[in-house]
KELUMPA-788468 format. One record per residue (C-alpha): residue in three letters; x, y, z. Coordinates in steps of 0.05 Angstrom, whole numbers, padded with zeros to 5 digits, always signed. Each point is the difference from the previous one (the first is absolute). Last residue first. Layout:
BEGIN
alaXYZ/...
This chain:
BEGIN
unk+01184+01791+01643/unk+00054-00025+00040/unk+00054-00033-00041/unk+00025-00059+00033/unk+00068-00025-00022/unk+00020-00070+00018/unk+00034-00017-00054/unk+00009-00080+00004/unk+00074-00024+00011/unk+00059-00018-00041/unk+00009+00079-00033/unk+00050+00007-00053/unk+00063+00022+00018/unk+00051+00035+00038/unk+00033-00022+00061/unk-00032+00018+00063/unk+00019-00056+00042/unk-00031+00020+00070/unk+00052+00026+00057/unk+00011-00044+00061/unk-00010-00065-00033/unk-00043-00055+00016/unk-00018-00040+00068/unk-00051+00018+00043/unk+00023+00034+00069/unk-00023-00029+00066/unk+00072+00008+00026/unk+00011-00043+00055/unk+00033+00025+00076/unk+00062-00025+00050/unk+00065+00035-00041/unk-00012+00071-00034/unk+00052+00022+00053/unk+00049-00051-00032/unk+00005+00033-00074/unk+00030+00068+00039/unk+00066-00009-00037/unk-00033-00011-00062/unk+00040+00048-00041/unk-00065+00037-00003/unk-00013+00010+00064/unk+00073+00014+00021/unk+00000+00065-00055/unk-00075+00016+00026/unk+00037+00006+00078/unk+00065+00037-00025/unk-00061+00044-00036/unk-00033+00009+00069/unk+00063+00022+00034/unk+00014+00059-00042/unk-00074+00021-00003/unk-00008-00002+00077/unk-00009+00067+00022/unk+00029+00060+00025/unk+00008+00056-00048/unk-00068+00005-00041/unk-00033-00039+00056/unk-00004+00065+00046/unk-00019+00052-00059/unk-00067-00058-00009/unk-00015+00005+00076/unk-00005+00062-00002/unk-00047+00000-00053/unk-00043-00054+00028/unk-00011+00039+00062/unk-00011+00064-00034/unk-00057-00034-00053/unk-00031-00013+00073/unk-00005+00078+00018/unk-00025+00019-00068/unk-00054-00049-00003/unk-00023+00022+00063/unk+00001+00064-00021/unk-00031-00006-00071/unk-00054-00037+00049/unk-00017+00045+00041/unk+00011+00064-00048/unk-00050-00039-00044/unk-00046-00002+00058/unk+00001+00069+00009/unk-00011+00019-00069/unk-00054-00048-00018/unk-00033+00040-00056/unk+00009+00079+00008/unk+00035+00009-00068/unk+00064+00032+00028/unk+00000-00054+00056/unk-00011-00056-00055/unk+00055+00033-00042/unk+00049+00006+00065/unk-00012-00081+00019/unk+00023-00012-00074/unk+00060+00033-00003/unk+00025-00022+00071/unk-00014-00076-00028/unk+00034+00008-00062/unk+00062+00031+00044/unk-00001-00058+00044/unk-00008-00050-00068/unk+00066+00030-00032/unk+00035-00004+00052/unk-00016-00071+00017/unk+00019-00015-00060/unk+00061+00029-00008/unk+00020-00032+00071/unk-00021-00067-00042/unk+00040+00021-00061/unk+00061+00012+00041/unk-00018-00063+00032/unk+00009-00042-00058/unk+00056+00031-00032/unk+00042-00023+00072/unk-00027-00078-00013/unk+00014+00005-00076/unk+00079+00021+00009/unk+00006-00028-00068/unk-00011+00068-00026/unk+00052+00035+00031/unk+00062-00046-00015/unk+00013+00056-00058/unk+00012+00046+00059/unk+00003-00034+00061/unk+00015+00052+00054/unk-00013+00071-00039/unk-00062-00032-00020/unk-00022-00019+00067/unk+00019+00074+00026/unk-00038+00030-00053/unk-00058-00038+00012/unk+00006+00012+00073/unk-00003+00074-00011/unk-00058-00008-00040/unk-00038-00041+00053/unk+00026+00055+00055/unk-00029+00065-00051/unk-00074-00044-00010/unk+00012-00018+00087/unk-00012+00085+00007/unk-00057+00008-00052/unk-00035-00055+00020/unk+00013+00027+00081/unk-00026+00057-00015/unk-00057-00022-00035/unk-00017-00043+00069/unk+00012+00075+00038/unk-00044+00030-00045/unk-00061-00054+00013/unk-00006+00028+00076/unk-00081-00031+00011/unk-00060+00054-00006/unk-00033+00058+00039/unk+00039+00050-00044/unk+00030-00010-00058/unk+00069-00043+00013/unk+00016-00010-00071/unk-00002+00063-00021/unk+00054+00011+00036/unk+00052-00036-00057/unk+00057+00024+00036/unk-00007+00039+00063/unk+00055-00043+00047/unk+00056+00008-00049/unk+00042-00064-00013/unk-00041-00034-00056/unk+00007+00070-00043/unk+00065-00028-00016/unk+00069-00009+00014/unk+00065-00046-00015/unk-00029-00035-00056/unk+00007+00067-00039/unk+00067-00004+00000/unk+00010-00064-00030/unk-00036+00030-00067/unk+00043+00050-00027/unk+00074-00031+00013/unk-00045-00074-00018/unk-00009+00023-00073/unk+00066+00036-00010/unk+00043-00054+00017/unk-00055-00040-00045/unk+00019+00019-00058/unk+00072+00006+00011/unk+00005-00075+00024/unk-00047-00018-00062/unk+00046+00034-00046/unk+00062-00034+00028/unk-00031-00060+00002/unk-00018-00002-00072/unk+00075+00016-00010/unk+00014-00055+00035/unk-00037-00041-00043/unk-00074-00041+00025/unk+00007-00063+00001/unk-00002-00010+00082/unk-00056+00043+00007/unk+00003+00036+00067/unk+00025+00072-00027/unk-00043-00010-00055/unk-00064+00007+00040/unk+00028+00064+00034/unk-00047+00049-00027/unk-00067-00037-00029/unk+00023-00048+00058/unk-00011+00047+00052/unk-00066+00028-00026/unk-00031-00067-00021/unk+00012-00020+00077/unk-00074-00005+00013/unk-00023-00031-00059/unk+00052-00058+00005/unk-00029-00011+00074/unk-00070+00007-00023/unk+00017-00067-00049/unk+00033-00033+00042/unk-00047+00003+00064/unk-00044-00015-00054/unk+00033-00070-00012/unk-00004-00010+00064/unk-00080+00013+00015/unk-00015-00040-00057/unk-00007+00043-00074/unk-00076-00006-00032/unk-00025-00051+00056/unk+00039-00028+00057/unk-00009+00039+00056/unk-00074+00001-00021/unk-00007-00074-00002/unk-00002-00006+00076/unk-00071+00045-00006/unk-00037-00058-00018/unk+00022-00050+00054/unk-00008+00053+00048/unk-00071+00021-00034/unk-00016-00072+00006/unk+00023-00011+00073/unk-00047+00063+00022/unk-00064-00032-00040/unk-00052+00025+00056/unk-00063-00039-00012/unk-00039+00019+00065/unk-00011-00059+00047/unk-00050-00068+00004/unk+00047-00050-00012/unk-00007-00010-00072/unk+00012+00084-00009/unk+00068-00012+00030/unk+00023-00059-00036/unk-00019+00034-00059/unk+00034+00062+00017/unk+00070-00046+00013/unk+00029-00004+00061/unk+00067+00033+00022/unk-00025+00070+00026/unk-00055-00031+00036/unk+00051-00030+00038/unk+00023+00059+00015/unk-00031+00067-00029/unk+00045+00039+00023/unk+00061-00036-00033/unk-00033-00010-00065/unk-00013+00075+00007/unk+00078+00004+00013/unk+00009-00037-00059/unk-00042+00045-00049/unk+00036+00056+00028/unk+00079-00028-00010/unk-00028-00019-00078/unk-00026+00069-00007/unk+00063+00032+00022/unk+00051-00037-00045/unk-00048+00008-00062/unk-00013+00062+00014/unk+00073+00026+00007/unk+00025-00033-00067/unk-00053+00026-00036/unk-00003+00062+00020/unk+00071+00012-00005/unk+00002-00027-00062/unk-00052+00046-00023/unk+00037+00066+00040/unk+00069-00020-00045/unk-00039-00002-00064/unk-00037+00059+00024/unk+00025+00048-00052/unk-00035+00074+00016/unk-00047+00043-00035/unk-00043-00052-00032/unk-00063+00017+00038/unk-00037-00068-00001/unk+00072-00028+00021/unk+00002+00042+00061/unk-00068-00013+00022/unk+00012-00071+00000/unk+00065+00004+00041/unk-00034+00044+00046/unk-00067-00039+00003/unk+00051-00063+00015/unk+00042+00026+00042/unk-00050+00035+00049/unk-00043-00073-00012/unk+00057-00039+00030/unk+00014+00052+00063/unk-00071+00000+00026/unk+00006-00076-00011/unk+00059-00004+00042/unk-00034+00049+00056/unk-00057-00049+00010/unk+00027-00067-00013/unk+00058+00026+00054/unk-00041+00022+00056/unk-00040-00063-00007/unk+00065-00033+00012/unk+00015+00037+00053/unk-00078-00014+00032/unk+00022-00081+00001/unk+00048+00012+00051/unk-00022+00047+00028/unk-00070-00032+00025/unk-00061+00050-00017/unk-00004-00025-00066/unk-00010-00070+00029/unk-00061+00028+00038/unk-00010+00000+00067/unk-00007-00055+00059/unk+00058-00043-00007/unk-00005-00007-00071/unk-00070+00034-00044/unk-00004-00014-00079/unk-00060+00045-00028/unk+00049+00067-00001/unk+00059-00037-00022/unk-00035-00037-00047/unk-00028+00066-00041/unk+00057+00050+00002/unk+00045-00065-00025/unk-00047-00007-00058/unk-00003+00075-00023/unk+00075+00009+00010/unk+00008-00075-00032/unk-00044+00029-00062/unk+00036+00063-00006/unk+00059-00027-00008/unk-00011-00047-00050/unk-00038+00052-00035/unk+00065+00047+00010/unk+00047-00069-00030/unk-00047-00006-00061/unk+00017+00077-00023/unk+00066-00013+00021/unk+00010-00054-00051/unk-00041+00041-00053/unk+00049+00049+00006/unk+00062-00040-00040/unk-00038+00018-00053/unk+00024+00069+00002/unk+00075-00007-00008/unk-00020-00065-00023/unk-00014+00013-00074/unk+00062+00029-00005/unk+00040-00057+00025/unk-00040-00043-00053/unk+00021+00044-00059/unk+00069+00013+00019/unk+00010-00078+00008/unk-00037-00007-00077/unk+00039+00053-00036/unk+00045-00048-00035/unk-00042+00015-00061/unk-00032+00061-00012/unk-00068+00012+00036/unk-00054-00052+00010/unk+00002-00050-00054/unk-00071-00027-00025/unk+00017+00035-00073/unk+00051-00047-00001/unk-00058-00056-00009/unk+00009-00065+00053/unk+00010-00051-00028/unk+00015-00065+00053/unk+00047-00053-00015/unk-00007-00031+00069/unk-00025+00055+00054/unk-00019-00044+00068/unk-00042+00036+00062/unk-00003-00027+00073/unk-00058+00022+00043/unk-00023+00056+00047/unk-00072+00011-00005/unk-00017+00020+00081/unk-00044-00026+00028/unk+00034-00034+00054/unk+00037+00074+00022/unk+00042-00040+00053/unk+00042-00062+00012/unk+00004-00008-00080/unk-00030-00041-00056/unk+00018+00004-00070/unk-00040-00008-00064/unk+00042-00037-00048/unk+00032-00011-00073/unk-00033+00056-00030/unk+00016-00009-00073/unk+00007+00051-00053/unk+00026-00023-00067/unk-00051+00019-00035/unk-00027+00071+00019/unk-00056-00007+00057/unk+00038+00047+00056/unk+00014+00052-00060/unk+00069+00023+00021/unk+00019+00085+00006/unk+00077+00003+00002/unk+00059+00020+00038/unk+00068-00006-00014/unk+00062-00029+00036/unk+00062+00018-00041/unk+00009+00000-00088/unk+00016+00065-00040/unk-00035-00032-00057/unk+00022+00008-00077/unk+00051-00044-00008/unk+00004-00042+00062/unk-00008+00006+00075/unk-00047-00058+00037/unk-00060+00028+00027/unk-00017-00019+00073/unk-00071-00012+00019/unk-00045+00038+00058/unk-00064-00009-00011/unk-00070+00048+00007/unk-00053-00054-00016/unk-00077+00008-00030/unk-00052-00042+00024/unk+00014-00023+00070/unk-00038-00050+00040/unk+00057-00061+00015/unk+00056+00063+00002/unk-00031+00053+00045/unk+00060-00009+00037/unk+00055-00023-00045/unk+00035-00039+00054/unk+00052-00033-00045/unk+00014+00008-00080/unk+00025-00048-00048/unk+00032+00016-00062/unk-00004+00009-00077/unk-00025+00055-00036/unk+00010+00018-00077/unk+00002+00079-00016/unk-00037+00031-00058/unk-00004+00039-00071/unk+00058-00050-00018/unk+00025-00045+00062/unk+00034+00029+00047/unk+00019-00051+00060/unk-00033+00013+00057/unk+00025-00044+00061/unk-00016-00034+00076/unk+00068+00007+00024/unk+00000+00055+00052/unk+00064-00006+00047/unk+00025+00079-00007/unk-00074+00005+00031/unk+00025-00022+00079/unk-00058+00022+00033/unk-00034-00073-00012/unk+00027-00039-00055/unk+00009-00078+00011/unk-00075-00021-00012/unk-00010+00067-00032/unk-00021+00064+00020/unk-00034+00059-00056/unk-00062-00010-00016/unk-00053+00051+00016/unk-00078-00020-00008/unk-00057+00029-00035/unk-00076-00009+00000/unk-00037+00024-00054/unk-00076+00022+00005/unk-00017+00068+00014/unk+00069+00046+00006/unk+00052-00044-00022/unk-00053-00006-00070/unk+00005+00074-00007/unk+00077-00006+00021/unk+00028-00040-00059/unk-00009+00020-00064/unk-00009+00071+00006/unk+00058+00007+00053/unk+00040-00044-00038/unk-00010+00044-00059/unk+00016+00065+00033/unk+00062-00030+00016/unk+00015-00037+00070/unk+00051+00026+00049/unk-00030+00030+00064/unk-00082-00016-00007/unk+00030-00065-00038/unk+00045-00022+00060/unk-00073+00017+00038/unk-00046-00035-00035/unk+00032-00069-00019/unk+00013-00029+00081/unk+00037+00044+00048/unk-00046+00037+00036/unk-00063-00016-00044/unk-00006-00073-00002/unk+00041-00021+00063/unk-00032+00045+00039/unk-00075-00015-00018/unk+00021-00079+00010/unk+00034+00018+00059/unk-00060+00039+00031/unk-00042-00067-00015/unk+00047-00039+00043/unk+00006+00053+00048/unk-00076-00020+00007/unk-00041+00054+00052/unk+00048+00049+00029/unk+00036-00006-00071/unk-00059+00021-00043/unk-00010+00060+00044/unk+00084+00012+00007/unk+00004-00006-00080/unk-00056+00053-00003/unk+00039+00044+00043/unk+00062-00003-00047/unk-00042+00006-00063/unk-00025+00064+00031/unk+00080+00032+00021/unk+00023-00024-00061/unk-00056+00036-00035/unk-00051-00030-00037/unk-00014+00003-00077/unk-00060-00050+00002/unk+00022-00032-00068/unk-00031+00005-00066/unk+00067+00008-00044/unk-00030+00082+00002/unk-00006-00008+00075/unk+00069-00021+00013/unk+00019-00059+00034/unk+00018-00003+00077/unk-00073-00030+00017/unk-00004-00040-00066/unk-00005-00072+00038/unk-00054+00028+00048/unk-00052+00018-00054/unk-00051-00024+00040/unk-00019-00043-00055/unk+00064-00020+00005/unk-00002-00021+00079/unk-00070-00028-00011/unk+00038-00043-00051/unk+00059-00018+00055/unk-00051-00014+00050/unk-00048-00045-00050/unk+00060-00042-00015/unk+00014-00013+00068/unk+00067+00007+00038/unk+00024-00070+00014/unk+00030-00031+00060/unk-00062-00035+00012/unk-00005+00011+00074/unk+00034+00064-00006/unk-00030+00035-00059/unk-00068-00032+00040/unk+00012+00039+00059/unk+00023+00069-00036/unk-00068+00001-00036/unk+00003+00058-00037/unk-00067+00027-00035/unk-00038+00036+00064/unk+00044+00033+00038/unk+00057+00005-00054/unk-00050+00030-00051/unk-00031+00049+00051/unk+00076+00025+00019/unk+00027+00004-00076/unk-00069+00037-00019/unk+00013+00047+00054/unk+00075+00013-00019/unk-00020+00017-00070/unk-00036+00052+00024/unk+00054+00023+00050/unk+00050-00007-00058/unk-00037+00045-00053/unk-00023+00054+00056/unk+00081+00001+00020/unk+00027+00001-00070/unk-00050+00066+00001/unk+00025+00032+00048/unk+00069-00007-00011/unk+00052-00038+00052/unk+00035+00026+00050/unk+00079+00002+00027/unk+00016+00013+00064/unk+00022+00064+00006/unk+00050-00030+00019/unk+00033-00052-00048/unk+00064+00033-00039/unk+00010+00060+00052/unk+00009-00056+00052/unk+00071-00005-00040/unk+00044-00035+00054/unk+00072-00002-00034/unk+00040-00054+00033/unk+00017-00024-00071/unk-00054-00072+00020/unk-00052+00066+00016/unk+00016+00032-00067/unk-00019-00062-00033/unk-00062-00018+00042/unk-00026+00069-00021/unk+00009+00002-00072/unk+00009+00043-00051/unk-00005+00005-00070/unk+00048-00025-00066/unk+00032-00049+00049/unk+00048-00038-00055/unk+00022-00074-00011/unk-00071-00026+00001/unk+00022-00075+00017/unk+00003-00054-00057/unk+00072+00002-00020/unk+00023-00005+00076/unk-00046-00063+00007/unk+00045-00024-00069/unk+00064+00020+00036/unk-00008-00026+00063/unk-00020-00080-00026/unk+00067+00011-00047/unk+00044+00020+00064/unk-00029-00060+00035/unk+00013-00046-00063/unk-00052-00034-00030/unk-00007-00079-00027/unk-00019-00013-00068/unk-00071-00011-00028/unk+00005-00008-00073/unk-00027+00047-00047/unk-00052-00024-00048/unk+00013-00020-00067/unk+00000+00050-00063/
């Protein structure tokens, strides 16, 4: 057998195998879902959520050590200077036991919760979101957890004791012309006996340059035997035939072991396979329904940090006779850190909490999470920039060499830019959620749109869903959002007016389905290239989705006596700027400029606008846009580098 040859991919084809790999069914509920169907289930997340006794005596403890070891063991200065993380980190990490934190006990792992991993990643993060990537990378998406999901009792044996003490792992899925787009994936496993023959090149495999044992992504031709499609498989990093080609460098995250990775006529042992083939896409979308939370988890630290930074400065920095905190301008934007990352860590102990407990699908609230941290985290860490000044702009070393505290605010906005781009950029998740979100209507009318679908098949899905929107247009109408005493408990008293903020969720959740249904009743099968009007429906979802987070959590901490009136505070503050953006999200779903700007990309493109580059140089290098990645043996050195 010969490897498959990379051919080019139809935009119906690229649908259809992303549409293979999605969890077709909801088999339990979930919040963000109802709220996208204009369905506002607060039943589904208040009571808050809480964790078990005892998986919060194991996390605090394990928490402690974390905090002593990052105080005293991390240098996040010389990670930066050196752009390395050092060997004796990442073994003080193991003997920690911080690679097995999401690994069973019995495979020798810590056994944390989502909702304890999750604060350990913001610890490690606050200090070196290089090393929290490396931790991330390894356990949220890396070998332990597709195997905690999909792997056979033999995997596990084989596999997660040493994932849990000594093994690094690494995902590998993009290519050097592959990104989101998986229909594209050449690198290849060809069946071969009692195992599978690898050949390919892989891009951005973070953990790459370190890793010991591989989680990749390779497309099994169909044949005799062998159901064929993108399958997934465990990869010894030192097998022959391994080669990493480089150790990449980036704007942000310098430690970080990111590097170039070549298969060529690699064996890998079918035992090795992870699920059936042509199960590899479900496999890795799975895995980041809750993977996708480290991102957050990294995003809250980040937050946390500029609150604690810009609380700091704008107390010590004095303008015009008081401090700079005290000045409006710069005070809003305090406001904003403050009630933001009040909002960030709702979602994400909500989120985490939720997939600890197992009683609803969060694959919708993960993305969410994701996507909304990311975005907010990146706005905070540049207004801190902002505050700071000048200050804001210059390096910590320049800073301490001068005489002044070493504040690295441009590193952690160079570090955090990556998170819009990590594990699903911010527009392909606006994608992604906005599939989720209208599952319902196209479970029902789906072939009414499809242009090769029958008539009869029409005729079926018109009747289907006939009686699908008869029942549930009506109940967009009304809701408890319109009567003043909903959700009183709320507005205890002594404290902030949170009802009327849930109110309004449950209110714009019923307008955001309603203008769903409009859109698709509009452009129909021309729906999902309306990317600009998905987008914002996920963003108002979003914002939704972190108001009511935030109500949820301010109400535990008032039932449980800990902060409760400054939680009301800042849920309420939070609340009341979430309402600006929303409205301002309905307005731009009808008037805006999406018509105009793609008569403006066609014009780019055709070259039309080739005379407004006029008057400047390109500093470029030469080369080609996308690396060669043809198959075959390695032509430079391996520059692997086990830690041990």
């Amino acid at each position: 057998m010969t490897a498959p040859s990379v051919r080019p991919v139809s935009e119906r084809e690229a649908r259809q195998v992303a549409e293979a790999a999605r969890e077709q069914d909801w088999k339990k509920p979930s919040f963000a879902k109802e709220l996208f169907l204009g369905r506002f289930r607060l039943d589904l997340i208040h009571p808050h959520p809480t964790p078990a006794l005892e998986d919060v005596r194991r996390g605090e403890e394990f928490l402690a050590k974390l905090r002593d070891f990052c105080e005293t063991r991390i240098d996040p200065a010389r990670i930066e200077r050196e752009a390395r993380i050092p060997d004796e980190t990442v073994n003080g990490l193991k003997e920690l036991g911080a690679l097995g934190m999401k690994i069973d006990t019995k495979y020798g792992g810590l056994g944390l919760t989502s909702v304890y991993y999750n604060k350990a990643l913001a610890v490690v993060g606050s200090v070196s979101p290089a090393v929290g990537a490396l931790l991330s990378a390894h356990q949220s998406i890396g070998v332990p957890q597709p195997l905690k999901l999909f792997g056979t009792q033999q995997q596990k044996e084989t596999f997660l004791p040493r994932c849990a003490r000594t093994d690094i792992s690494a995902f590998l899925l993009t290519e050097p012309d592959v990104g989101s787009d998986p229909a594209r994936l050449a690198t290849s496993a060809v069946p071969d006996g009692d195992a599978y023959i690898l050949d390919g090149v892989k891009l951005w495999t973070t953990n790459g340059v370190v890793a010991d044992l591989l989680v990749v992504m390779a497309r099994v031709p169909r044949s005799e035997g062998h159901k064929g499609g993108i399958t997934a498989f465990v990869v010894e990093a030192t097998a022959e035939g391994v080669t990493v080609e480089q150790r990449n460098a980036f704007m942000g995250l310098r430690g970080i072991e990111n590097g170039v990775t070549r298969f060529h006529q690699v064996r890998v042992p079918a035992a090795n396979r992870i699920g059936p083939e042509g199960s590899g896409l479900k496999i890795a979308l799975t895995t980041l329904n809750t993977g996708r939370l480290s991102i957050p988890a990294m995003c809250v630290a980040g937050g946390k940090w500029a609150l604690k930074i810009a609380r700091e400065w704008s107390t010590a920095r004095e303008q015009w006779g008081k401090p700079i905190a005290r000045h409006e301008a710069v005070g809003s934007k305090i406001s904003f850190i403050a009630a933001t990352t009040f909002a960030l860590e709702a979602v994400l102990d909500l989120s985490g909490q939720m997939a600890d407990e197992d009683r609803n699908d969060i694959r919708i609230e993960a993305a969410l999470a994701k996507l909304y941290a990311s975005e907010m985290a990146w706005l905070m860490t540049d207004e801190l920039v902002q505050i700071r000044g000048g200050r804001g702009y210059e390096s910590a070393a320049s800073l301490a060499a001068r005489g002044e505290r070493a504040v690295p605010a441009e590193q952690m906005l160079r570090d955090a830019r990556i998170n819009r781009i990590f594990e699903g950029s911010t527009e392909i998740m606006h994608l992604l959620i906005a599939r989720e979100a209208v599952d319902a209507h196209l479970s029902v009318a789906g072939d009414l749109i499809d242009p090769e679908k029958s008539l009869g098949d029409k005729a079926r899905a018109g009747a289907r869903a006939g009686g699908f929107y008869a029942r549930w247009l009506p109940k967009l109408v009304t809701g408890p959002g319109q009567l003043p005493r909903t959700y009183a408990e709320f507005h205890p008293s002594g404290h902030r007016d949170l009802a009327t903020h849930l109110r309004y969720v449950e209110r714009s959740s019923r307008k955001l389905a309603r203008s769903t249904f409009y859109a698709m009743s509009r452009w129909q099968g021309r729906m999902e290239t309306k990317q600009g009007f998905l987008g914002r429906i996920v963003d108002i979802g979003a914002e939704l989705f972190a108001m009511s987070a935030a109500c949820v959590r301010a109400e535990r901490l008032r039932a449980e006596g800990e902060h409760g009136a400054e939680a009301y505070e800042l849920a309420d503050a939070f609340c009341r700027q979430a309402r600006i953006r929303v409205e301002e999200l309905f307005g731009r779903l009808w008037t805006n400029t999406d018509d105009l700007d793609r008569k403006v990309v066609s014009s780019v493109m055709s070259g039309a606008y080739e005379w407004l580059e006029a008057g400047i140089l390109d500093p470029s290098g030469d080369g080609p846009w996308i690396a060669d990645a043809t198959p075959g043996p390695a032509k430079t050195d391996n520059v692997h580098r086990p830690i041990r």
